[in-house]
N, C-alpha and C positions, 0 to 999 in steps of 0.2 A: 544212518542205516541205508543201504541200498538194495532196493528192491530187483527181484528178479523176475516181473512179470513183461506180459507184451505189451510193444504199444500199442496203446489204444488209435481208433482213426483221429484224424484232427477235426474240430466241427465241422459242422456244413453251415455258414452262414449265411446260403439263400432263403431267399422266402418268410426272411424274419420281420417280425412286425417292429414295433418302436421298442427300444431297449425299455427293462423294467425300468432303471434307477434313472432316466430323464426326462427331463420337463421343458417344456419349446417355452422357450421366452419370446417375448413378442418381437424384441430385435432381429432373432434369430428367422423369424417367421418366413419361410420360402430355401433357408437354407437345409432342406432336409436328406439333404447325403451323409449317409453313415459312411459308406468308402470300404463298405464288408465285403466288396468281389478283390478288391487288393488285397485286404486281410484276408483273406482265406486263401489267393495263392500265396500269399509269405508262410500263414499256415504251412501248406501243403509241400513248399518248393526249403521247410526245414525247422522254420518257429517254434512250431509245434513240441515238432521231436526233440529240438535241445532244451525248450523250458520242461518238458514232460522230463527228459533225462536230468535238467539238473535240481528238478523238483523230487525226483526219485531219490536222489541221493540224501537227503537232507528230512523227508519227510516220517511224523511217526507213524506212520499208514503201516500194516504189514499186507505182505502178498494176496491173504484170503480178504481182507479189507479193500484193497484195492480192486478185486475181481469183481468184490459184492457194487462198489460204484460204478464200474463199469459197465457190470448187469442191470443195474438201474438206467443205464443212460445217462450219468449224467458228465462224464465226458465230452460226449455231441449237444451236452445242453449251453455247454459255456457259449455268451458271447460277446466275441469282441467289433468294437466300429472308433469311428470316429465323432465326440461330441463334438456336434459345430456350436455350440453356445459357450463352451472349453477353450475349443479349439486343442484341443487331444484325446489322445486315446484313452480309450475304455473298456473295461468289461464288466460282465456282470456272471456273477459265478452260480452258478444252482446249488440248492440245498439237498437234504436229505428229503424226499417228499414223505409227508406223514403215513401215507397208505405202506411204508416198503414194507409193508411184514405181510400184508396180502399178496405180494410180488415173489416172481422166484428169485433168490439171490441165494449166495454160495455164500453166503456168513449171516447167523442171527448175530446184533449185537443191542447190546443198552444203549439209554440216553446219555449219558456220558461218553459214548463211542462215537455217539451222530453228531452229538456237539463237535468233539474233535473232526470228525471227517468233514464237518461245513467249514473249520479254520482251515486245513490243511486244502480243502478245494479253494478257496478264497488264496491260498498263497499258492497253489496251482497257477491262476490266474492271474495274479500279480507275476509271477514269473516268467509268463508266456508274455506276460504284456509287455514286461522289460526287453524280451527277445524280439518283438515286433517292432520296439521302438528303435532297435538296432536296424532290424534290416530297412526302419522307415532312412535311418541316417544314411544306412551303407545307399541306399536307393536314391538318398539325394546328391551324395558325392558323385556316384556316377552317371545319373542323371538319367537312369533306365526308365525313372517315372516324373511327370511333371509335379510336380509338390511344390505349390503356390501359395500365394496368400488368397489368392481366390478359391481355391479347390481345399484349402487345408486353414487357412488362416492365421499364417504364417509366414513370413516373408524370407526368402532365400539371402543369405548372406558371402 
């Protein structure tokens, strides 16, 4: 099904504190660049908009669905960095927060609707991630960005 709404902005990933789902291993300790000013221009310079488009196409969300999480925020809650204890990328996708019914939103729905719209945002994410990891390739073929094994922990081949 594809959806006929706007795109939403792409995050803002300044001023983010430590991603929810990581845990600094002591190895890791001092490597604490996420590398979220890079990701958010790939975001912004097109990421964004083709995993949003080709998440639209595929997703069971409908239009008044999609507005209500929009209204929520939780499009600018996603976010994406880089795990240095990985050494890859990541996200971390936002839920339904338990309060939305005190919230204004453009759709009431059930528990069975929240459920699905937390999968369908999760594969949101997984899809944007897949597109960043293209432009991280497309960025080392030409060499626009230094992507190291020291800066990424990875070694150029």
């Amino acid at each position: 099904m594809s959806l006929d709404v706007d795109l939403p902005e792409s995050p803002d990933l300044s001023n983010r504190g430590m991603p929810r789902e990581f845990e600094w291993l002591e190895e890791t300790s001092g490597s604490e660049e996420f590398h979220r000013e890079a990701l958010e221009d790939w975001l912004q310079d097109g990421a964004w908009k083709e995993g949003f488009n080709e998440w639209a196409e595929y997703t069971d969300l409908d239009e008044k669905q999609v507005r209500a999480v929009d209204d929520l925020g939780l499009f600018q809650a996603f976010d994406f960095y880089w795990d240095p204890t990985d050494g890859r990328l990541r996200y971390d996708a936002p839920s339904v927060p338990d309060d939305w019914r005190e919230r204004e939103v453009t759709e009431s729905f059930d528990s069975s609707t929240v459920s699905m719209i937390d999968a369908e945002l999760q594969n949101l994410g997984r899809t944007v991630q897949e597109m960043l990891e293209d432009y991280l390739e497309r960025s080392e073929e030409a060499s626009d960005y230094v992507w190291n094994e020291e800066t990424f922990g990875q070694s150029r081949e």
